[in-house]
C-alpha positions as a LaTeX table, in Angstrom:
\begin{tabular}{lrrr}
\hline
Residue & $x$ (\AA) & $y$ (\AA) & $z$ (\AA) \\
\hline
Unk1 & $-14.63$ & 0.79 & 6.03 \\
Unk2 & $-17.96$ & $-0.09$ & 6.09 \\
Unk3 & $-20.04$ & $-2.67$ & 4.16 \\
Unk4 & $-22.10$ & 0.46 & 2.27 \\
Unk5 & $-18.54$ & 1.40 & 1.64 \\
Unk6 & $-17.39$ & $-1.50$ & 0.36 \\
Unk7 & $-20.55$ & $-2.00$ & $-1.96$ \\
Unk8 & $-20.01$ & 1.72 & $-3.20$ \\
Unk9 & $-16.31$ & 0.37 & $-4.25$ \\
Unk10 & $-17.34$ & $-2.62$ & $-6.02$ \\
Unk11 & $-20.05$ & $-0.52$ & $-7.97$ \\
Unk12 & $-17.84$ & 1.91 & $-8.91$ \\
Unk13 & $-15.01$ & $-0.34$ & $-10.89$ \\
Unk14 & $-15.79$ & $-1.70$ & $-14.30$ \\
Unk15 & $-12.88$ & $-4.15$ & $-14.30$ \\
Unk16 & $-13.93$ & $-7.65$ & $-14.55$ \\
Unk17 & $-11.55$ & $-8.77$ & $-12.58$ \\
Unk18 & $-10.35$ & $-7.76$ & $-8.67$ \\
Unk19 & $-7.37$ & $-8.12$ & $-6.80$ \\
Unk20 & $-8.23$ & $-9.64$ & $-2.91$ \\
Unk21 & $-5.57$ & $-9.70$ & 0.01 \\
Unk22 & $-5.92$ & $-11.33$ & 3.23 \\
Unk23 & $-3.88$ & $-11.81$ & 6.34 \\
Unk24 & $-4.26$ & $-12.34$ & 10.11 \\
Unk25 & $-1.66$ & $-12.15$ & 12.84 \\
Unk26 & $-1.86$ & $-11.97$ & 16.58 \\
Unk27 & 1.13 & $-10.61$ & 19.07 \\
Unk28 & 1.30 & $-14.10$ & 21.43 \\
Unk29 & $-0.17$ & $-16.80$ & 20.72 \\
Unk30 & $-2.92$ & $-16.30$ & 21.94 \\
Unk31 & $-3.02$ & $-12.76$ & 22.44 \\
Unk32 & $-4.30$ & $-9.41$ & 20.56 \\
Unk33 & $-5.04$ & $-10.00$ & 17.12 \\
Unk34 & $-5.88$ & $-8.20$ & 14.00 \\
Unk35 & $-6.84$ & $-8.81$ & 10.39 \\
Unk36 & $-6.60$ & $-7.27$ & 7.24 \\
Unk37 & $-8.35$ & $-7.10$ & 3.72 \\
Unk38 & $-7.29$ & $-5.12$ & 0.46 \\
Unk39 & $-9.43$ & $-4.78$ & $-2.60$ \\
Unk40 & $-7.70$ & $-3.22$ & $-5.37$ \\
Unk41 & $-9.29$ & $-2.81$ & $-9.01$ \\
Unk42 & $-8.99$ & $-0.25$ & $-11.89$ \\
Unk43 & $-6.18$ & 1.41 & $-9.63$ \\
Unk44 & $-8.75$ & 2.12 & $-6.88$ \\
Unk45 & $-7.90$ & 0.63 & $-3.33$ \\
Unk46 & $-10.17$ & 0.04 & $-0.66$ \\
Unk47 & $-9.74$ & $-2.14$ & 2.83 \\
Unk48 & $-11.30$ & $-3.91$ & 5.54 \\
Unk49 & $-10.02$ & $-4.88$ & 8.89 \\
Unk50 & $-10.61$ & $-5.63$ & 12.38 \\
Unk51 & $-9.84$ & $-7.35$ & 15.75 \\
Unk52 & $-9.50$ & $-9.27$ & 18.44 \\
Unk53 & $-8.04$ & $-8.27$ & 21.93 \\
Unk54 & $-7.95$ & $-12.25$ & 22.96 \\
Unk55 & $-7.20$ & $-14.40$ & 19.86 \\
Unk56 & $-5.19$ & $-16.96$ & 18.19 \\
Unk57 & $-3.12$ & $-16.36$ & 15.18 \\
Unk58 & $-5.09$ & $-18.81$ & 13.81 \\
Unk59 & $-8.20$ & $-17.26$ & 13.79 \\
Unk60 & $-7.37$ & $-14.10$ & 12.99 \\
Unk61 & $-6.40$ & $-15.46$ & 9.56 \\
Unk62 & $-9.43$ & $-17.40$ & 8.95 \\
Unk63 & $-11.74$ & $-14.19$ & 10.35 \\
Unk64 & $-10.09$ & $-12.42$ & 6.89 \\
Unk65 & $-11.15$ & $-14.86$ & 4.75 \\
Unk66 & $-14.36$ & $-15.27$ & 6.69 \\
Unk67 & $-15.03$ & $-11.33$ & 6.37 \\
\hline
\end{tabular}
């Protein structure tokens, strides 16, 4: 997803209130890593995620929040 996507999603709920998820994780520490966002509102669903080929766990959880 893309950030036009992701602004299309949050124009399109009327909830006032969203659901955010966020995790990290890495295979070796370091090693490849990946992260992870869900949005959910108004039973809609939407994510976010990306990565890392030479990362830490560590990061890879902050880089979700981060995003």
């Amino acid at each position: 997803m893309s950030l036009p996507d992701l602004a299309q999603f949050f124009n399109s709920i009327s909830a006032k209130a969203i659901d955010i998820f966020v995790d990290g994780a890495c295979s070796g520490n370091p090693g490849p890593g990946g992260w992870g966002i869900v949005f959910t509102s108004d039973k809609i669903e939407t994510t976010l995620a990306g990565g890392n080929p030479a990362t830490t766990n560590n990061r890879m959880e902050l880089q979700a929040a981060i995003e």
